[in-house]
C-alpha positions in Angstrom: 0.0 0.0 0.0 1.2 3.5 -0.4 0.4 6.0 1.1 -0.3 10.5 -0.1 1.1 12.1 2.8 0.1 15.3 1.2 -3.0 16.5 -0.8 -5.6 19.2 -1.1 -9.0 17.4 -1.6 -10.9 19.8 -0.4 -10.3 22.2 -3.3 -12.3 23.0 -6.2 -10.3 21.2 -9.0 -11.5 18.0 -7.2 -15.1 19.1 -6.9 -16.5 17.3 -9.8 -15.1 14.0 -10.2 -13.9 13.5 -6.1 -15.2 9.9 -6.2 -13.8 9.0 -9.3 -10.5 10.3 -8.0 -10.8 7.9 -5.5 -11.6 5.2 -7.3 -8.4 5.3 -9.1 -6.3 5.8 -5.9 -7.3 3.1 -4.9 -7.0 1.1 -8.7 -2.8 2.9 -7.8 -2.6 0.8 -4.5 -3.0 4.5 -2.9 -5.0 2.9 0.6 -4.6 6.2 2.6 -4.4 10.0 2.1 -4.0 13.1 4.2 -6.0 16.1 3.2 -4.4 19.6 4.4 -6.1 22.6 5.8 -4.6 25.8 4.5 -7.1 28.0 6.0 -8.5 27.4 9.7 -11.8 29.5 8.5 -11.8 26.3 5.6 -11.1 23.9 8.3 -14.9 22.7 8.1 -14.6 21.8 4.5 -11.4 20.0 4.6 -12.9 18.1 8.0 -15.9 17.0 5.8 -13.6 15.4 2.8 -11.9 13.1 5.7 -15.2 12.7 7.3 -16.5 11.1 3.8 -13.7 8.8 3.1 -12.6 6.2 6.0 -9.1 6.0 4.5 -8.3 10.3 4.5 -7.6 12.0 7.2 -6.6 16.0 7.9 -5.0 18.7 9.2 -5.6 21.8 10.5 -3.7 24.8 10.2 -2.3 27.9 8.3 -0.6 28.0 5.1 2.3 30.7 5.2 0.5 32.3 2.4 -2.8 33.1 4.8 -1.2 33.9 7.4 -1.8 37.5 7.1 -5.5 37.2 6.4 -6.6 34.6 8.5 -7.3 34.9 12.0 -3.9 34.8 13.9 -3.5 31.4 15.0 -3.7 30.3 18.5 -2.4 27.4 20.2 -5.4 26.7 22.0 -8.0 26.9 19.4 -5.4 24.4 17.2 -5.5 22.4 19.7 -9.1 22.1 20.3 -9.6 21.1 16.8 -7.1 18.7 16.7 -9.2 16.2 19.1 -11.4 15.5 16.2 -10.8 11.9 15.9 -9.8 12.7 12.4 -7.4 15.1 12.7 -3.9 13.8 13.0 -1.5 16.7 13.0 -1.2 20.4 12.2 -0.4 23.0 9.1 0.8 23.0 6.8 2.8 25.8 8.4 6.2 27.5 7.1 7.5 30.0 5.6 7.1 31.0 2.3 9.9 34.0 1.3 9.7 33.2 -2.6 5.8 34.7 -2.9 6.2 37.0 0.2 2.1 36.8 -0.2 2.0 37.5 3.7 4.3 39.1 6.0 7.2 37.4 7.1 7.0 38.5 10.9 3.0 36.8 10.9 4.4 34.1 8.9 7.3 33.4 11.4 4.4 34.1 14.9 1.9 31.7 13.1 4.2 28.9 12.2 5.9 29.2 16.2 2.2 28.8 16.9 1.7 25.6 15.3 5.1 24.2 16.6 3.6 24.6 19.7 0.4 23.0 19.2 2.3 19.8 17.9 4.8 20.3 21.4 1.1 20.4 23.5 -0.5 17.8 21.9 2.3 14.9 20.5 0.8 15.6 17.1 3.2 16.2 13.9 3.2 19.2 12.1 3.4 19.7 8.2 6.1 22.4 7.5 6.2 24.2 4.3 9.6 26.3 3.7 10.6 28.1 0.1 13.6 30.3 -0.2 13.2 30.1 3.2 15.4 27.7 4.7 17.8 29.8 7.0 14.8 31.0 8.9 12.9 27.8 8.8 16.0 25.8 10.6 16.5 28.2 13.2 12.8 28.4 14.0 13.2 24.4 14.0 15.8 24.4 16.3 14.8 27.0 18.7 11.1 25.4 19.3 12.8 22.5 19.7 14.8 23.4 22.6 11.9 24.0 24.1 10.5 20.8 23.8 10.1 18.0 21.6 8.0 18.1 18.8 7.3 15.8 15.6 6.8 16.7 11.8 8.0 16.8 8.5 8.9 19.3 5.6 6.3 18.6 3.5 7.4 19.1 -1.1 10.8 19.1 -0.2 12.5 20.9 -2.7 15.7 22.7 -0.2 19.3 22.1 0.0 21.6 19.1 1.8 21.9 21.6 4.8 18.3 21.8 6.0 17.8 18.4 5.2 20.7 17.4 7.3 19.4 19.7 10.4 15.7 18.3 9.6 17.0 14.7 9.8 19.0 16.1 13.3 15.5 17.0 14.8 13.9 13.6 14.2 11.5 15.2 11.6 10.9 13.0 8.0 11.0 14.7 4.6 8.3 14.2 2.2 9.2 14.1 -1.7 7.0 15.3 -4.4 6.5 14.9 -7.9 9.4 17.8 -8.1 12.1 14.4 -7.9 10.9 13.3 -11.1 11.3 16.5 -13.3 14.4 16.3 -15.6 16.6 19.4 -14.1 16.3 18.4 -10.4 19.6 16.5 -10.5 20.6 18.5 -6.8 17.5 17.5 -5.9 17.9 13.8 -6.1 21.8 14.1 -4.7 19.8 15.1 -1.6 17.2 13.2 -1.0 19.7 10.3 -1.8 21.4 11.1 1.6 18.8 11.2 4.0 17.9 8.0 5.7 15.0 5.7 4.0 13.7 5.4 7.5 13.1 9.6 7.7 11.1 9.4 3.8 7.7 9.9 3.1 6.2 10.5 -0.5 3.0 13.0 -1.8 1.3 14.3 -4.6 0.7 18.2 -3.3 -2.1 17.9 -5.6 -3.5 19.0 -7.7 -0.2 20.4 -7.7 3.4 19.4 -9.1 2.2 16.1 -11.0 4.9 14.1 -11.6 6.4 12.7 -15.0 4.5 11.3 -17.0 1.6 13.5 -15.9 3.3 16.8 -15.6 1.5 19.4 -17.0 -2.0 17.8 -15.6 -4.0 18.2 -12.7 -1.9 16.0 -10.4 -4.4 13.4 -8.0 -3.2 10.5 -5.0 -3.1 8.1 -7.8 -0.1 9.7 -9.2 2.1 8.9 -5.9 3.0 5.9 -7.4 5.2 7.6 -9.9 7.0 9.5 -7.1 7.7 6.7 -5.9 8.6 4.5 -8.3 11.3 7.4 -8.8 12.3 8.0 -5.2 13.2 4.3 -5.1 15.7 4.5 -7.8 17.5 7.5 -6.5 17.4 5.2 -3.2 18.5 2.8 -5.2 16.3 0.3 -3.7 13.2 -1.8 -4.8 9.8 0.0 -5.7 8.1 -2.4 -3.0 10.5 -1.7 -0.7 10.3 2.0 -1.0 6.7 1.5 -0.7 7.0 -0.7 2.7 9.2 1.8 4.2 7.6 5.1 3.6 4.3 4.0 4.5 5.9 2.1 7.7 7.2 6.0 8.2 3.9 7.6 7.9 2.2 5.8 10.5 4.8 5.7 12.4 4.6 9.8 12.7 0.6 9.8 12.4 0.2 7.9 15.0 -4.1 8.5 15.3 -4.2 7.0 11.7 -6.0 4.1 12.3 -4.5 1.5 9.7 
C-alpha cells in the first residue's frame, strides 16, 4: 500500500469528479491519504472530505501564504480542533519568502504557533519552507529546545543543509513529484542522503504532478510515480520503497487508524 502524505482534496479542482479520483487511488494501490487545511476559516470543508472517506484523514492549520488574512493562529484553538478523531496533525505551516504573499514577521508568529500545538499535543506538524530555509532551521531548532515536537517538511525541494538539520531533529521529509522532473539533479543528490527510515512520499495535488503526468492536474493516484522514482534515487526496490515510507507515515501519524 502506499500511502499520499500530502493532498488538497478539499479544493475546487477536485469538486466534480472527487469519487472518481478515489476510485483510481485506490485502482494505484494509494489505501490512505491526508488532506491539508490551508485556511482554519476552511477547516470545516477540509474536516468533511476526511469525514467522507474512512481511508483520509486531515490537518488543521495555516498555510504561510494566509497567514496575514486569517485569523492569527492560536495554540489553544489548534488544539481544540485537533481532538477530532480525524485530525492527526497540524499545518501546513512555514515560511514562504519566494511569494512573500504574507508578512514574514505573521508568517514566522503563526508557524511558532503551530510548533507549539504539535509540542502540546504529540501531534506532527506539516512544514512548508521556500527560499526560506535559514529561517525555517532556526525556527526548528529554537522550538525545539523548548521541547520535543514531531513533523516533516512537506514538497521538499531545499538544499543538503536543511535536510541534514531536519534529519538532526527527528523530523521525515516528504518528496514530491518535483524528484521526477528532468533538471532536479541537486534534488535527487539530496534526498539520496537522507535515511530511508526519515522518507515519506506526496502528490501536493492537484499540484506538481509528476512525470508522465506533468502538466495535468496531479491526483493520490499519481504517488505511485514519485515513488517509483524515489526508489531508484534510493536505489532500492519499488516495493520496498513503498514498505518503508508507508511504515514511516504511520509511524509519525500515530491517530491513523490503519
Amino acid at each position: 500500500m502506499l500511502v499520499d502524505s500530502h493532498c488538497h482534496l478539499d479544493f475546487p479542482d477536485f469538486a466534480d469528479d472527487l469519487d472518481a479520483v478515489m476510485g483510481r487511488a485506490a485502482a494505484a494501490g494509494v489505501g490512505v491519504m491526508l488532506t491539508i487545511n490551508t485556511h482554519l476559516t476552511r477547516f470545516e470543508r477540509t474536516l468533511a472530505v476526511a469525514e467522507r472517506f474512512d481511508n483520509v484523514w486531515c490537518t488543521v492549520g495555516i498555510h504561510p501564504h494566509e497567514a496575514g488574512t486569517e485569523p492569527a493562529a492560536e495554540v489553544e484553538r489548534l488544539v481544540e480542533l485537533s481532538r477530532h478523531p480525524k485530525v492527526v496533525g497540524f499545518g501546513e505551516t512555514g515560511l514562504d519568502y519566494f511569494y512573500d504573499k504574507s508578512p514574514r514577521e505573521r508568517q514566522r508568529d503563526s508557524f511558532r504557533a503551530h510548533l507549539a500545538a504539535a509540542r502540546t499535543t504529540g501531534l506532527p506538524v506539516v512544514v512548508h519552507t521556500r527560499d526560506a530555509d535559514a529561517d525555517t532551521a532556526a525556527i526548528l531548532e529554537e522550538e525545539m529546545a523548548k521541547g520535543a515536537f514531531t513533523g516533516l517538511i512537506h514538497c521538499f525541494s531545499s538544499g543538503p543543509d536543511l535536510a541534514a538539520r531536519a534529519v538532526d531533529l527527528g523530523l521525515m521529509v516528504s518528496v514530491s513529484g518535483i524528484v521526477t522532473f528532468k533538471k532536479t539533479e541537486a534534488l535527487r543528490a539530496t534526498l539520496a542522503a537522507v535515511p530511508l527510515e526519515r522518507l515519506l512520499v506526496e502528490t501536493d495535488c492537484p499540484y506538481l504532478a509528476p512525470v508522465p503526468y506533468r502538466g495535468k492536474r496531479n491526483e493520490p493516484a499519481y504517488v505511485a510515480a514519485t515513488a517509483a522514482a524515489l526508489a531508484a534515487v534510493k536505489g532500492v526496490a519499488a516495493a520496498d520503497l513503498e514498505a518503508a515510507t508507508t511504515a514511516n507515515f504511520f509511524r509519525l501519524f500515530t491517530k491513523v487508524r490503519q
